[in-house]
C-alpha positions in Angstrom: 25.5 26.0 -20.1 26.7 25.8 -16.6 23.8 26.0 -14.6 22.3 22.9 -17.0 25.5 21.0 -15.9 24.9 21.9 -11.9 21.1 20.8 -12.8 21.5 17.7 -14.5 24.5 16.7 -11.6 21.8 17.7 -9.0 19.1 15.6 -10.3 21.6 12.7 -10.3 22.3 12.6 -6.9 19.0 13.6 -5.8 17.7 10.1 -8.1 20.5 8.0 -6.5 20.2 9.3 -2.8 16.0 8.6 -3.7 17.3 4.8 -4.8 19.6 3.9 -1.8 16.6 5.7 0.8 14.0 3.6 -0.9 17.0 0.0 -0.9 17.3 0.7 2.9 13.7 1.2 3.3 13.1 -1.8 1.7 15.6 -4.4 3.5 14.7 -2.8 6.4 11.0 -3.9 5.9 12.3 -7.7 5.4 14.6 -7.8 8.4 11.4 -6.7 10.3 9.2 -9.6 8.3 11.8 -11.9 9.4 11.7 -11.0 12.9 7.7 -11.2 12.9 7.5 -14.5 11.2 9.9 -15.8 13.4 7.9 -14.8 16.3 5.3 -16.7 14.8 7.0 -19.7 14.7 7.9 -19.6 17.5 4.4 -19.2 19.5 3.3 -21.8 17.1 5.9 -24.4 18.2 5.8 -23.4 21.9 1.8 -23.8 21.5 1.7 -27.1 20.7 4.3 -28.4 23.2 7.1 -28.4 20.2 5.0 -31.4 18.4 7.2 -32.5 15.4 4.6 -31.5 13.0 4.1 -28.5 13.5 7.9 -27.8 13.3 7.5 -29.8 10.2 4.7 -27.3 8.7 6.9 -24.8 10.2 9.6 -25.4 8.0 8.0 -25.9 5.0 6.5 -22.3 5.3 9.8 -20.6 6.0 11.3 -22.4 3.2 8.3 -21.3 0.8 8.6 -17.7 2.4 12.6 -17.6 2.5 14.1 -20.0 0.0 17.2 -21.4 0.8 18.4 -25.0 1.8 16.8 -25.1 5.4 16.0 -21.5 6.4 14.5 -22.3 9.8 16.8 -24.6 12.0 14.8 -26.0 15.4 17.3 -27.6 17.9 15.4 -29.4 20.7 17.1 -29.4 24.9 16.1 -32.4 26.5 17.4 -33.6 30.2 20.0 -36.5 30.1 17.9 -39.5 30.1 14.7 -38.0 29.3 12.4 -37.4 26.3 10.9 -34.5 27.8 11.8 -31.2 25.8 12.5 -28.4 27.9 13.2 -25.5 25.8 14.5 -25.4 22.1 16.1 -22.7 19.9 15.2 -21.5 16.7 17.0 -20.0 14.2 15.4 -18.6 10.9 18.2 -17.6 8.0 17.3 -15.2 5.4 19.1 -12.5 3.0 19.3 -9.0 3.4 20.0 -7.2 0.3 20.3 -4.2 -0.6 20.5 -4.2 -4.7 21.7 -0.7 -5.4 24.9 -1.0 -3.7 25.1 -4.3 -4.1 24.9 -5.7 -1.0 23.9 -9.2 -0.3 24.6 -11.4 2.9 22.9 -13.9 4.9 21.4 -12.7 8.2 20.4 -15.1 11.0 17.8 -14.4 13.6 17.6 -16.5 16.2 15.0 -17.3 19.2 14.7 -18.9 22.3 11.3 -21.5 22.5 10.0 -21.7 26.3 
C-alpha cells in the first residue's frame, strides 16, 4: 500500500511540474510573438515615413491580434515649429499569463521608430 501512495504522489508532481513547464513554455512563446510583431510594426511605420494610415492599419491589427482598449500606442517627435516627424515611439501592450498558477499581468514592450 505504500509504494501505491509514493506512486500516485509521484505521478502528481511529475503531471503538475509537466503543466507549469508547458504554462512557461507557452507565455514564453507570446512574449516572443509580441516582440516580433512589434518589430513589424515598427519597420512598417518607419517604411512609409510614419504615414497616418499605416499606423491606422497598424493599430487595427494589434488590436485584432491583442485585444484590449488600444494595445499599440504610437507617439510622434516633431521639432518645435515643424510638422516634420523625426522619430516616434511605440509601445504595443499585451497579457502574459500564465493559467496554472494563475498569473495574469499586463506587459508593455516598447520601441523606438527611426
Amino acid at each position: 500500500m505504500d509504494t501505491v501512495i509514493k506512486a500516485m504522489t509521484g505521478l502528481f508532481f511529475s503531471l503538475l511540474l509537466v503543466f507549469i513547464g508547458v504554462s512557461l513554455i507557452t507565455s514564453s512563446l507570446n512574449a516572443t510573438r509580441a516582440n516580433r510583431v512589434l518589430a513589424g510594426y515598427v519597420d512598417k511605420i518607419s517604411c512609409s515615413n510614419y504615414s497616418d494610415d499605416v499606423i491606422a492599419g497598424c493599430k487595427v491589427d494589434a488590436k485584432e491580434q491583442f485585444g484590449g482598449e488600444d494595445p499599440l500606442i504610437v507617439d510622434k517627435l516633431t521639432q518645435k515649429g515643424s510638422n516634420h516627424v523625426k522619430f516616434a515611439t511605440a509601445t504595443l501592450t499585451y497579457r502574459f499569463q500564465i493559467p496554472v498558477m494563475g498569473l495574469t499581468r499586463e506587459h508593455k514592450v516598447e520601441a523606438v521608430i527611426h
